[in-house]
Structures are given as structure tokens and as C-alpha cells.
N, C-alpha and C positions, 0 to 999 in steps of 0.2 A: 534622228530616230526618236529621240526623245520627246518633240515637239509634233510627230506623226504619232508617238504613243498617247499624249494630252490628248489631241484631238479626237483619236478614236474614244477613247475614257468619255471625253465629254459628249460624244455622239451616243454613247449605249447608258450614258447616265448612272456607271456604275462608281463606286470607293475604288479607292489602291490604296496603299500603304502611304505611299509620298501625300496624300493628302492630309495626314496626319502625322506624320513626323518627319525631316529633313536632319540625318545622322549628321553632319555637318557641324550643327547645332549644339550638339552633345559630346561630350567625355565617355570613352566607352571604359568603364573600370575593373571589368571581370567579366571573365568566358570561365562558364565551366563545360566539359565537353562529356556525355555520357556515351560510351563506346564499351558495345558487344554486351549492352545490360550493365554496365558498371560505370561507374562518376568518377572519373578523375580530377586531381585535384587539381584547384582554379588555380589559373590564374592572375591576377592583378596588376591593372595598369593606373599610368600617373603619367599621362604623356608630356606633360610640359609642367613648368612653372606655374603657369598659371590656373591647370588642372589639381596643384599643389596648392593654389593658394584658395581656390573652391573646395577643398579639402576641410582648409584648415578653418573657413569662414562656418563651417558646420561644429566645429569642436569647440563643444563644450558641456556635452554629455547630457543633457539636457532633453532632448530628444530624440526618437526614433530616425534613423535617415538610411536609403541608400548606400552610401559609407559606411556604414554599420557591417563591415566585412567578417567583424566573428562573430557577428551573433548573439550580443549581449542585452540588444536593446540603445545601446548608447553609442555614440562616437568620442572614444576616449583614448588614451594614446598608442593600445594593442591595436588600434586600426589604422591607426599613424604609422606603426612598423611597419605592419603587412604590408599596409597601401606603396610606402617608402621602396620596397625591393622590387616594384615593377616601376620607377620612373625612367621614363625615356621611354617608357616602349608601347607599341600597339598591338592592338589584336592581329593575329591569324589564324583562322583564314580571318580578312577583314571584310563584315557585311557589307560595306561602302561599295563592294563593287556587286552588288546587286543590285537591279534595276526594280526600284520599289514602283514603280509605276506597270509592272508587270506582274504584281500581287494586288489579286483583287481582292474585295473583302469575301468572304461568305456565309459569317455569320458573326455575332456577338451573343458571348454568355457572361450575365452576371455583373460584376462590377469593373469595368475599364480590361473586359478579355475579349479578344479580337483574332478572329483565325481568318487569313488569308493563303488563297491558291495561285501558286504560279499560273498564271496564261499562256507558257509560252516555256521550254527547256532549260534550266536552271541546273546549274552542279556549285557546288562546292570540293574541293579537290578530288574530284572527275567523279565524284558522287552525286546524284539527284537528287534534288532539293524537292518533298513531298506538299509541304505546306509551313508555316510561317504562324504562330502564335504571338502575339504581341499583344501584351497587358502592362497596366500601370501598376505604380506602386503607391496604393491607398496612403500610407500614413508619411508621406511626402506631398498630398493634394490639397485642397479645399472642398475642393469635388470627385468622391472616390468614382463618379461617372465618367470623369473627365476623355478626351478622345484625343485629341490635335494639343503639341505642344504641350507635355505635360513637363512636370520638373524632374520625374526618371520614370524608367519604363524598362524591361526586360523585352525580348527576343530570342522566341527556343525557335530554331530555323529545324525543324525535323527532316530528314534525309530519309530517303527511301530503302535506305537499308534498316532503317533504324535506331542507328544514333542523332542526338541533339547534339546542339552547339546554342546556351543561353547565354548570351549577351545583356550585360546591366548597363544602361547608361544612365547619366546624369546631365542636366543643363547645363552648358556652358556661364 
């Protein structure tokens, strides 16, 4: 299926998502989920060791990063705890089982923002998946244009009802 989705893609010479980021790749380290108008509070992950050890290759507060989970500016050791209470675990729902090659692009605004349309019936826990926002995170780049393969990137997957589900990842 997926190699008759390639080929159609490359026949109408359109983007999809997978041509620009492969979640594989990536550490997903926070979902927050906004339901019925309101944000509940994220979650955070650390799914292995070695997503622990890309953690800790960022601390030294020094910089702006992705890990930067409370908001200070820095990664310093209040993001070491937080990050800490979600190891072992991954997201759910997990975007991984989306078929990124059935989001096409439809437009880009601004610096590394990208909205993509399902082609095709999409849900997320038997909810419909409306469109696909995926942008980078400027002050982790070189290039805040950057498109394919950046070093994190968030994913608000909007649901036809209304609620979001954004997903932050980071490079492996």
C-alpha cells in the first residue's frame, strides 16, 4: 500500500508529510491534548535511555531548546524532573500509526508552518482527523525555514470535532 501511495504522490507531483519527516527518527517528548476548548495538562515522555541521555546532552542551561518543558528559557534541572516522570513511556494515541504519505501538503505560512490534508479517512480514537499542522522549532535551527529533517518540530493533528492533539518531537 504504501509503495502504490509513493507512486501515486510521485505521479500528481505533489508534498506529503513523509517527505519531510520520518517520526521513527525522532523522541516524541510531550502531547498536550486541547479537549472541548480547554488544554489539559501534558504529558511527557522519555522513552528509553538513550532518549535520557539526549536529554541530558542539552543541560546546561545555556540555551533555548525543545526540552525546555517549563518554560524558562533554559534546560536546567526543573526539566530533568518533569522530563524524569514520564520514562518508559510513549504517546497515546501514538501519531506513528498515521500514514504520513496520505497528508498532503496545502499550504505553508511563515517560518517552517506547514498544514497538511488528509487524502483519504483518517481518525484518531474513532475521531476524524481534519488536517495536520506541522512546524519547526526556530530556536533549535540554523535555518528557522528549515522543512525535511529538522532537530524538533511539533504536530497539532486537529480533529474534526475540534480538539488538538500537539505532539513535540526531538531528533534522535
Amino acid at each position: 500500500m504504501r509503495l502504490l501511495n509513493r507512486i501515486r504522490k510521485y505521479l500528481k507531483g505533489t508534498v506529503v508529510l513523509s517527505d519531510y519527516i520520518n517520526l521513527y527518527n525522532y523522541y516524541c517528548i510531550e502531547l498536550v491534548k486541547k479537549e472541548n476548548g480547554a488544554y489539559l495538562p501534558p504529558q511527557r515522555y522519555l522513552e528509553n535511555t538513550n532518549s535520557l541521555m539526549k536529554l541530558l546532552s542539552t543541560f546546561d542551561g545555556k540555551f533555548q531548546s525543545a526540552w525546555d518543558v517549563t518554560g524558562d528559557g533554559k534546560v536546567l534541572t526543573d526539566d530533568l524532573m518533569v522530563m524524569l516522570g514520564g520514562f518508559g513511556q510513549s504517546p497515546m494515541p501514538n501519531p506513528k500509526l498515521l500514514d504520513f504519505d496520505l497528508l498532503e501538503l496545502f499550504g505553508e505560512f511563515g517560518e517552517g508552518n506547514h498544514w497538511f490534508n488528509p487524502t483519504t479517512f483518517m481518525t484518531i480514537n474513532a475521531d476524524p482527523v481534519s488536517f495536520v499542522w506541522y512546524h519547526t522549532t526556530p530556536y533549535d535551527e540554523s535555518d528557522v525555514f528549515i522543512k525535511e529533517n529538522p532537530n524538533s518540530f511539533a504536530l497539532d493533528i486537529v480533529m474534526e470535532s475540534g480538539d488538538i492533539y500537539t505532539f513535540t518531537y526531538v531528533r534522535k
